[in-house]
C-alpha positions in Angstrom: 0.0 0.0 0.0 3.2 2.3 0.0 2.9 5.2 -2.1 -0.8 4.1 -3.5 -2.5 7.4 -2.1 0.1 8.9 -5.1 -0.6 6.3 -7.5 -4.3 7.4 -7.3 -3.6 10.7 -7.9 -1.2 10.4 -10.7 -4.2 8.2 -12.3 -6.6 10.9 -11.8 -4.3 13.6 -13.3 -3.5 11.5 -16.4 -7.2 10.6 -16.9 -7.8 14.5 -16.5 -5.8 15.4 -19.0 -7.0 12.8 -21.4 -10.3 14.5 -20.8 -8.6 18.1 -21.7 -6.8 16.4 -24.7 -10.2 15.2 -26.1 -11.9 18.3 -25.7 -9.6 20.3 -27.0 -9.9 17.8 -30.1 -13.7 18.7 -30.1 -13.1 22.1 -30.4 -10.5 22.1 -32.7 -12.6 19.9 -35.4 -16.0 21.6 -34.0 -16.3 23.1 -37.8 -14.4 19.7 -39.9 -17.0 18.2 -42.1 -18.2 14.5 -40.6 -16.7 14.8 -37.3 -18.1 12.8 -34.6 -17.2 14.2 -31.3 -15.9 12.0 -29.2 -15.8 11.1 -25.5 -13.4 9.7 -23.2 -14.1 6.5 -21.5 -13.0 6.0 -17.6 -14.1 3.4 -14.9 -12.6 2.5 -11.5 -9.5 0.9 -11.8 -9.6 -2.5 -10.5 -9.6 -2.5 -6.3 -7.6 -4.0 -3.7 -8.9 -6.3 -0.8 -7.8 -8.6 2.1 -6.6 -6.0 4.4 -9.0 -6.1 7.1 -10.8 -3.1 6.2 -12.6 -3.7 3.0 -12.1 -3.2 -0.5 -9.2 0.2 -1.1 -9.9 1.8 -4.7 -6.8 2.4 -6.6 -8.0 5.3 -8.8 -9.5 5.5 -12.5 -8.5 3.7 -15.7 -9.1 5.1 -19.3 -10.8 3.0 -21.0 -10.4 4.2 -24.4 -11.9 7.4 -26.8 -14.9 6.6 -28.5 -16.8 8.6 -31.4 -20.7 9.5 -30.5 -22.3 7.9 -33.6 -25.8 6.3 -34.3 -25.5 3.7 -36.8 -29.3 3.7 -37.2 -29.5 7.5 -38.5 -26.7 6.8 -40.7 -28.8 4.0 -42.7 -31.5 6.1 -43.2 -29.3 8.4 -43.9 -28.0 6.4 -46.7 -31.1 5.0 -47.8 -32.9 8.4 -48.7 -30.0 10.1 -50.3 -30.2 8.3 -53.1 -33.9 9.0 -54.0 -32.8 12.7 -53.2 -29.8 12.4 -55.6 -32.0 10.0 -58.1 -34.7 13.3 -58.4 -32.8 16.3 -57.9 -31.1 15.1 -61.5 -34.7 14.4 -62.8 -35.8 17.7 -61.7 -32.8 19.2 -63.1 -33.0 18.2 -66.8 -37.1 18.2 -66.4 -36.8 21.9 -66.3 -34.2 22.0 -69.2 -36.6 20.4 -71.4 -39.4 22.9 -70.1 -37.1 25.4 -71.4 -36.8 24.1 -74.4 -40.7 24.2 -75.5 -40.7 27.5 -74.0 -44.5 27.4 -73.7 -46.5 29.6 -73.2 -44.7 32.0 -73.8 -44.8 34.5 -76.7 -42.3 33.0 -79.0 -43.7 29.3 -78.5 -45.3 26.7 -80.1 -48.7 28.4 -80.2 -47.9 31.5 -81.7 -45.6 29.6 -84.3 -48.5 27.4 -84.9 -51.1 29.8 -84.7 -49.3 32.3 -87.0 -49.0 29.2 -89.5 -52.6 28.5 -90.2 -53.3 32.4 -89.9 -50.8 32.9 -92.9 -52.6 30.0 -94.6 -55.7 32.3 -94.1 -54.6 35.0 -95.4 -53.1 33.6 -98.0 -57.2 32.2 -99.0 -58.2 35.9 -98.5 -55.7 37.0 -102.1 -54.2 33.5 -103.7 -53.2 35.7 -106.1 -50.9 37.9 -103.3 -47.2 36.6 -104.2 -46.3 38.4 -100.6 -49.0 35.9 -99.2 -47.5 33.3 -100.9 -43.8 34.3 -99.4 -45.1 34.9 -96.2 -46.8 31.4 -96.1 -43.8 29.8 -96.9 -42.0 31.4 -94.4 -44.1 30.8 -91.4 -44.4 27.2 -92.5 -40.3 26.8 -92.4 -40.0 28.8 -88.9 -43.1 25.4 -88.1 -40.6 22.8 -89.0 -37.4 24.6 -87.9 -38.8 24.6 -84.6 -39.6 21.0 -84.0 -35.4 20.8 -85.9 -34.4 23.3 -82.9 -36.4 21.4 -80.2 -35.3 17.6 -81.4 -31.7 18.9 -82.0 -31.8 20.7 -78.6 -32.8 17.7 -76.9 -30.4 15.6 -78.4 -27.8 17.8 -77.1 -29.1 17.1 -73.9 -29.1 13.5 -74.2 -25.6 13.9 -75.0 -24.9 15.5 -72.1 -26.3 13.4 -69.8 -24.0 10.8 -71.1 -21.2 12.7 -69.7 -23.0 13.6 -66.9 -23.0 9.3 -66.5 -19.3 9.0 -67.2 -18.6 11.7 -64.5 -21.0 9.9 -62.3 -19.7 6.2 -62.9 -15.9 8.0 -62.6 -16.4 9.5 -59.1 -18.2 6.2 -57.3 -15.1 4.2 -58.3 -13.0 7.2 -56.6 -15.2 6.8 -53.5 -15.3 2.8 -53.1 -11.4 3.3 -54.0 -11.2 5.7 -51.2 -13.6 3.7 -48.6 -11.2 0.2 -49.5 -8.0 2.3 -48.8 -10.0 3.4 -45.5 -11.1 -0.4 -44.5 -7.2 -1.4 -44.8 -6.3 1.5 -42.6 -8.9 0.9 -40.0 -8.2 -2.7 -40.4 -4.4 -2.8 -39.6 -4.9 0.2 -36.6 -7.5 -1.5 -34.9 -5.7 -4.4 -35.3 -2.9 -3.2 -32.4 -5.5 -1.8 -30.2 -6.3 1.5 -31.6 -10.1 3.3 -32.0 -9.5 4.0 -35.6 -12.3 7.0 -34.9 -10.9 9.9 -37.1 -10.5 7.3 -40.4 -13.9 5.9 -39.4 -15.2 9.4 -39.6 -13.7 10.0 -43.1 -14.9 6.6 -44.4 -19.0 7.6 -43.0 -18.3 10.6 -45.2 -17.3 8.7 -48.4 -20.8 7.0 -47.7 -22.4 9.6 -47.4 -21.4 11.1 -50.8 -21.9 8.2 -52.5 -25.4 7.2 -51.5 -26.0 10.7 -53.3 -24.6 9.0 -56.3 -26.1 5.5 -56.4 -28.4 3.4 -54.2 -25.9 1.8 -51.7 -26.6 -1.3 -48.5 -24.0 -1.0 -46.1 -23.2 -3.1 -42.8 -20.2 -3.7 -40.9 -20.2 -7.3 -39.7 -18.5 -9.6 -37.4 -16.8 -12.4 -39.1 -15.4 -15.5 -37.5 -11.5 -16.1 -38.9 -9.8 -19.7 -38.8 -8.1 -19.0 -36.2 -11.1 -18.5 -34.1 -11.0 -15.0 -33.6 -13.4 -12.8 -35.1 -13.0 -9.3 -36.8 -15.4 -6.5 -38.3 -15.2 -6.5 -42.2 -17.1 -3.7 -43.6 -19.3 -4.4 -47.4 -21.3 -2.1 -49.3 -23.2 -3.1 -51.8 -25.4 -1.4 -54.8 -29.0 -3.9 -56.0 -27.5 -6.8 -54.2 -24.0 -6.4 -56.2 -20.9 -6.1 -53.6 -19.2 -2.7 -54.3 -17.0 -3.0 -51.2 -16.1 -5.8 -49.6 -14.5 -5.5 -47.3 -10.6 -5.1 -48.4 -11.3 -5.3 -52.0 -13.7 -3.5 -54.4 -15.2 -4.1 -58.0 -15.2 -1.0 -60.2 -17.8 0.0 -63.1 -16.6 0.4 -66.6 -18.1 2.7 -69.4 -18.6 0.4 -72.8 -19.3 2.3 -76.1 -22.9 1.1 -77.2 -23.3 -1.2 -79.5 -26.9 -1.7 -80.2 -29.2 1.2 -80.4 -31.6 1.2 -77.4 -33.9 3.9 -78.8 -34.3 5.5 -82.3 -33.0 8.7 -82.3 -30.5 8.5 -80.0 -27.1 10.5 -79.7 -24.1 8.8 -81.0 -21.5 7.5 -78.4 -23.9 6.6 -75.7 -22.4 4.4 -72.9 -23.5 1.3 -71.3 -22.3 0.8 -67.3 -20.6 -2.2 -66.8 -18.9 -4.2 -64.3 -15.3 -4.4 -65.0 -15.0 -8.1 -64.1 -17.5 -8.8 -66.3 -20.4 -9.7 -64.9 -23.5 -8.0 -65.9 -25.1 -4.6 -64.0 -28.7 -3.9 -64.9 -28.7 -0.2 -66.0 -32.6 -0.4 -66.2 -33.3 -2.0 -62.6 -36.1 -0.1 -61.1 -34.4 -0.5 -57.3 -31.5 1.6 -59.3 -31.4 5.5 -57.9 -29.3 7.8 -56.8 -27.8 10.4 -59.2 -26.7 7.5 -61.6 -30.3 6.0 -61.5 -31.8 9.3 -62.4 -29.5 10.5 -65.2 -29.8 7.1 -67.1 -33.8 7.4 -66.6 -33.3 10.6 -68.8 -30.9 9.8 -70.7 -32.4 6.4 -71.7 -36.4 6.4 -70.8 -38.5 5.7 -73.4 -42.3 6.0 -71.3 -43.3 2.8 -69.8 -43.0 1.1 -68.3 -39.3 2.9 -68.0 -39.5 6.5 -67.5 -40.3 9.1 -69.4 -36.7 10.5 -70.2 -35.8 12.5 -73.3 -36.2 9.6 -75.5 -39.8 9.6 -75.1 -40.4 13.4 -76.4 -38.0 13.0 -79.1 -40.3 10.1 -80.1 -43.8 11.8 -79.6 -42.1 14.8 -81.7 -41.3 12.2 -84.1 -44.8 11.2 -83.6 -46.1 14.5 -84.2 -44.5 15.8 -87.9 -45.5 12.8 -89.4 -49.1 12.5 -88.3 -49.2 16.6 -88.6 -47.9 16.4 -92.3 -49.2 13.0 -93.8 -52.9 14.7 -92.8 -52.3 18.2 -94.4 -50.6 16.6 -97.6 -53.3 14.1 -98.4 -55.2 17.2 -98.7 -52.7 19.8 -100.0 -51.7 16.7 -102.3 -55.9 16.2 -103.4 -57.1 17.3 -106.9 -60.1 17.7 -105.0 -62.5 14.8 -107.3 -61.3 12.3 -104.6 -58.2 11.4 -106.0 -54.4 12.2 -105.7 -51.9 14.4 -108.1 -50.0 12.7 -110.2 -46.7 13.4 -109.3 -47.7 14.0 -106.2 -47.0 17.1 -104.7 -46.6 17.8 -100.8 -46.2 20.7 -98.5 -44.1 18.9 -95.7 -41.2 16.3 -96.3 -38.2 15.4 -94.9 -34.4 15.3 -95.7 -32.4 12.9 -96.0 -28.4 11.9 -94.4 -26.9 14.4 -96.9 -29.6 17.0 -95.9 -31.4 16.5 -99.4 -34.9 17.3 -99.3 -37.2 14.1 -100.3 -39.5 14.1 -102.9 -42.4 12.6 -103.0 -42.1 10.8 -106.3 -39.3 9.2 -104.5 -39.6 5.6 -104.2 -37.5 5.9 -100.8 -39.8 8.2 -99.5 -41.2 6.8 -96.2 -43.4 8.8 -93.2 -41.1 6.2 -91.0 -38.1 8.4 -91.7 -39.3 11.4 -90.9 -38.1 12.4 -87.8 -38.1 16.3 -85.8 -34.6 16.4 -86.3 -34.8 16.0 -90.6 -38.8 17.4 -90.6 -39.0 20.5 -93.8 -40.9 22.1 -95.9 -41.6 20.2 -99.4 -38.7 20.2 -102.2 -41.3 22.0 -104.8 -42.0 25.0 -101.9 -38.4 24.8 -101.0 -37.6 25.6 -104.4 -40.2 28.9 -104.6 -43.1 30.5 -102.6 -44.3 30.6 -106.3 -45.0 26.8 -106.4 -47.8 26.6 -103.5 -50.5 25.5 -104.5 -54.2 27.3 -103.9 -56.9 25.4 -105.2 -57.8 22.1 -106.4 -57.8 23.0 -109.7 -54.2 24.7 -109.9 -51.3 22.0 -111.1 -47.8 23.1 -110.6 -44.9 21.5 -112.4 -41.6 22.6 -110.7 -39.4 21.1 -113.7 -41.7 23.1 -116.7 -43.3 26.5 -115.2 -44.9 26.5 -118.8 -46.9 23.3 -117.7 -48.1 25.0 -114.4 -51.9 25.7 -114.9 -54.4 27.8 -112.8 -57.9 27.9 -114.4 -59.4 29.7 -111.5 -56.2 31.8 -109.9 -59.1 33.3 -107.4 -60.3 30.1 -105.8 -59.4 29.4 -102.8 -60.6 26.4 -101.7 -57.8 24.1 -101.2 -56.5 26.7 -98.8 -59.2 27.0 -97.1 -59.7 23.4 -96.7 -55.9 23.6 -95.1 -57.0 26.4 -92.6 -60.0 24.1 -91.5 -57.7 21.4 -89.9 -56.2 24.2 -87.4 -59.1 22.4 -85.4 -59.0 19.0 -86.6 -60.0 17.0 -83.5 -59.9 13.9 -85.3 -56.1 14.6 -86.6 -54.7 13.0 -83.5 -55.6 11.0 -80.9 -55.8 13.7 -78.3 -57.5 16.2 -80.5 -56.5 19.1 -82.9 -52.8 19.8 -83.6 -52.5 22.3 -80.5 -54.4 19.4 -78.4 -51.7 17.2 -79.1 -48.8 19.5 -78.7 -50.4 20.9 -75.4 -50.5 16.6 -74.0 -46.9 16.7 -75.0 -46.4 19.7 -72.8 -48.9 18.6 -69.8 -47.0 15.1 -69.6 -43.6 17.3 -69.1 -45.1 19.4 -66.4 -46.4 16.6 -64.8 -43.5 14.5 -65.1 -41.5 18.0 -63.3 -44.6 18.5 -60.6 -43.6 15.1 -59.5 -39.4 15.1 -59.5 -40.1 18.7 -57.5 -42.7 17.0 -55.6 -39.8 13.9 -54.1 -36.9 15.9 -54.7 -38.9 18.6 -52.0 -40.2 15.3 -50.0 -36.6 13.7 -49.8 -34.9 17.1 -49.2 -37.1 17.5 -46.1 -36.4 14.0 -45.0 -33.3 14.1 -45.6 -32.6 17.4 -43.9 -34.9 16.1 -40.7 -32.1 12.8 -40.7 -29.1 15.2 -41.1 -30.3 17.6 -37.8 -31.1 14.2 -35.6 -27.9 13.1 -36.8 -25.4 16.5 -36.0 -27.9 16.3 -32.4 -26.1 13.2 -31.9 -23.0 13.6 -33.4 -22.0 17.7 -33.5 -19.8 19.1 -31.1 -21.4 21.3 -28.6 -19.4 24.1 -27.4 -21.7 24.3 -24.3 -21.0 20.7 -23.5 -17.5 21.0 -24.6 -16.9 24.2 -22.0 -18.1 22.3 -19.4 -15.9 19.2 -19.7 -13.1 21.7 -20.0 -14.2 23.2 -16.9 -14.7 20.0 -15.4 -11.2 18.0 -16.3 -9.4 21.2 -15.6 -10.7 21.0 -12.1 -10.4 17.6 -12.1 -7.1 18.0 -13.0 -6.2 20.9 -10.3 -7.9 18.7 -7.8 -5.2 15.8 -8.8 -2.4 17.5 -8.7 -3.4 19.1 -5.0 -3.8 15.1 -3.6 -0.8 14.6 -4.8 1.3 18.0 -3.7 -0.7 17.3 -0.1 0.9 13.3 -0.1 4.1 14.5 -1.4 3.8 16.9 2.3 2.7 13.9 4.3 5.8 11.7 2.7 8.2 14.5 3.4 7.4 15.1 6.9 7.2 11.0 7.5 10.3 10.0 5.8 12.8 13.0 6.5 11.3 14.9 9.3 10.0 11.8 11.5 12.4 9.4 10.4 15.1 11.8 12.3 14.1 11.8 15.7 
C-alpha cells in the first residue's frame, strides 16, 4: 500500500488530462465536415482487498476514446439520399426540357402554330398575293425549324447526360477506392489496439457522398477467422451487387454502345458495366441515386421505363409525321377524290446528306421522318411561287410552262388547309395544339412530381441530417463544461498529490530523524 495514495492521484491527473486532450480535439474539429465528437471513457481501476478493512480503490483507468455515432441515423441516412440524388437530376434536366418548348410564352409553339394557319388564311383571303404566298412559306419553315431546334436541342441534352454518367460512374469508383484504402487503414490500426475514430469518420463521409450517387446497402459485420478470432469486415453493396467488400472493391466500366436502345438517339452513348465482367442492370427499377436518375433521362422511353428524353423526341417524331401526312393528303388532293400525279406535298423530310425528299421518291417513307430531318416540301423549298391554292391549280416545278391555274381566285384548297387548325380527329388527343399541349402537360407533370420527391426527400433528408449533428455535432456548451470539469479535475489531482508529497516528506525526513 506504499505510495498508493500517489498512484491514485497520478491516475486521476493522467485521466484528466485525457479528458482536456479530447476536448480540446472537439473544439479544434468543431467546424471539420463529418466529425463525430468524441468522448473519453474511464471506470474505476480494479480495487484491492484482504486488508482487514474492506475493499481500497486504486484510482480511474481510461478505458479508451470513442466517437458518438448512431448507426441507425446513418442507414437512413444512406437510404434516402439516393432518392434525393436519383430526383434532384430528374428535376434538373425536367426543367431543361421545359425550357426548351418555351410554352406559353410569346415565341412558343402556339404562336408559331397559330401564326402558320393564320398565314394560310390570309393567303385564301388573295391567292393571287405573291407576298401571301412568301409569307406562307415562311411561317411554314419557322413550323418545321422549330420542331429541328427542339429535337436537336434535346439531343444535345441527351448527349450531355452521357457525360453527366461518365462523370457519375468515374467519381463512385473514386469513392469505393477511397472507402477500400480506409477499410485497410482501419483494419491494420485497430488491429494493435487502436479506436480508428478519425478514419472511421472520413470513411461515413465517403458513404455519405456516395449514397447521393447510387443506391448503396452498407453493414459492418463480425466475421469469424480460422483462427477462431473474429473481426469486423465492412461491405457495401449497390441492387445486391458487392461494391465494397471488405478489403477489395469491383469497379464500373463505361462500354461504347453497341446496339441502339432507342431510335434517335445520340451517337457514343455508354452502357455501365462491371469491370469483371459480370452483368449490371442499368434499367433496374431498385436503381437510384444520381446515376439511376441521369440514365432514366438519358435512356427512358415512357413505360414502363420512365419518361426520359427519349420519349419526347419520339412523340415529336410522332407528331410531324401524323401533322404532315394529314395536311398533304389534302394539300396533295385534286379535289374529285383522287391524288396528283406526281404527287405534290407541303411537308417532307431530308435525308443523311440533308437533301430534301420528294415525294415521287420511291425511298420516300413517313417512318423516316423524324423532328430532327422534318422541312418544308422540295417544290416549296424551291419557290413560294410553287404553292398551290386550289384544287384545280397544277404546278410542275421542272416546266413553269406546264403549271396551270384555271381559276387563280379560288381558294378552296386553302381554305380546306386552314379548316384542320381544329382538326379533333387529326390525333388522338384532338387538334394539332391538343396534341402539342398533351406533349407539354406530360412534361409538367413529369416535373410536378421530381419537384414534388426531390422537395419530399430534401425534407427528410434534412430532418435525418439535424437528428444526426444532435447526436454527433460538437457542442461548445458541452464541450466548456468538460473543459471546466477536467481542468478541475485535474487541479484537484495535482493538489492530492502535492498534499501526499507533504505527508511523505514530513514522515520519511522529518519523522524518520528523531
Amino acid at each position: 500500500m506504499a505510495f498508493s495514495e500517489l498512484n491514485i492521484a497520478s491516475s486521476g491527473l493522467f485521466a484528466a488530462q485525457q479528458g482536456l486532450s479530447v476536448t480540446s480535439n472537439n473544439i479544434a474539429n468543431m467546424n471539420t465536415t463529418g466529425y463525430s465528437r468524441q468522448v473519453v471513457g474511464q471506470q474505476a481501476s480494479t480495487p484491492l482487498s484482504g486488508f482487514g478493512t474492506g475493499m481500497i480503490g486504486m484510482g480511474v483507468t481510461t478505458t479508451g476514446v470513442s466517437r458518438v455515432r448512431d448507426i441507425f441515423l446513418d442507414q437512413k441516412l444512406w437510404t434516402q439520399s439516393a432518392s434525393y440524388g436519383e430526383y434532384e437530376v430528374k428535376l434538373q434536366q425536367s426543367s431543361l426540357l421545359e425550357g426548351v418548348f418555351n410554352e406559353p410564352s410569346d415565341d412558343g409553339f402556339t404562336k408559331i402554330l397559330t401564326d402558320m394557319f393564320n398565314a394560310i388564311d390570309d393567303f385564301s383571303k388573295d391567292p393571287t398575293a405573291v407576298e401571301n404566298a412568301s409569307s406562307t412559306k415562311q411561317m411554314m419553315l419557322n413550323f418545321t425549324q422549330y420542331y429541328n431546334n427542339v429535337s436537336t436541342k434535346f439531343t444535345e441534352f441527351q448527349s450531355d447526360l452521357n457525360f453527366e454518367v461518365k462523370t457519375i460512374v468515374e467519381e463512385i469508383n473514386m469513392l469505393t477506392a477511397r472507402i477500400q484504402s480506409l477499410n485497410e487503414q482501419i483494419y491494420y490500426q485497430e488491429m494493435r489496439g487502436d479506436t480508428a475514430n478519425a478514419l472511421r469518420d472520413q470513411r461515413d463521409l465517403c458513404v455519405d457522398e456516395l449514397s447521393q450517387l447510387i443506391n448503396v446497402e452498407v453493414e459492418e459485420k463480425e466475421v469469424l477467422k480460422s483462427d477462431g478470432n473474429t473481426e469486423l469486415q465492412f461491405v457495401v453493396k449497390t441492387d445486391g451487387q458487392t461494391l465494397v467488400n471488405h478489403l477489395s472493391r469491383r469497379t464500373f466500366e463505361l462500354e461504347l454502345r453497341t446496339d441502339v436502345l432507342n431510335e434517335g438517339d445520340a451517337a457514343g452513348l455508354y452502357d455501365v458495366v462491371w469491370s469483371d465482367g459480370q452483368p449490371f442492370d442499368m434499367m433496374s427499377s431498385n436503381l437510384s441515386g444520381q446515376l439511376g436518375g441521369a440514365l432514366d433521362m438519358r435512356d427512358g422511353a415512357g413505360s414502363p421505363d420512365y419518361n426520359g428524353i427519349p420519349y419526347y423526341i419520339d412523340r415529336l417524331d410522332e407528331y410531324v409525321r401524323t401533322f404532315s401526312q394529314s395536311l398533304n393528303e389534302i394539300y396533295n388532293s385534286d379535289g374529285n377524290g383522287g391524288q396528283m400525279d406526281p404527287p405534290q406535298y407541303m411537308f417532307s423530310y431530308t435525308d443523311a446528306a440533308g437533301n430534301i425528299m420528294q415525294p415521287s421518291d420511291p425511298d420516300f417513307d413517313y417512318a423516316n421522318m423524324t423532328a430532327a430531318n422534318f422541312s418544308i416540301s422540295y417544290e416549296l423549298d424551291l419557290s413560294a411561287y410553287n404553292f398551290r391554292t386550289n384544287y384545280e391549280h397544277v404546278i410542275d416545278v421542272d416546266d413553269s410552262s406546264n403549271t396551270v391555274n384555271p381559276n387563280p381566285g379560288n381558294n378552296d384548297l386553302l381554305a380546306d388547309l386552314f379548316g384542320q387548325l381544329n382538326n379533333k380527329d387529326m390525333f388522338a388527343q384532338g387538334s394539332p395544339s391538343d396534341s402539342m399541349i398533351a406533349i407539354f402537360s406530360q412534361l409538367a407533370i413529369n416535373t410536378q412530381e421530381a419537384d414534388m420527391y426531390y422537395n419530399t426527400q430534401s425534407n427528410v433528408r434534412l430532418t435525418i441530417e439535424n437528428q444526426r449533428l444532435s447526436t454527433s455535432q460538437v457542442d461548445t456548451t458541452e464541450e466548456f463544461m468538460n473543459m471546466v470539469k477536467y481542468n478541475q479535475a485535474y487541479q484537484m489531482a495535482a493538489k492530492i498529490m502535492q498534499t501526499m508529497d507533504g505527508i511523505y516528506d514530513i514522515t520519511i525526513n522529518k519523522l524518520g530523524a528523531w
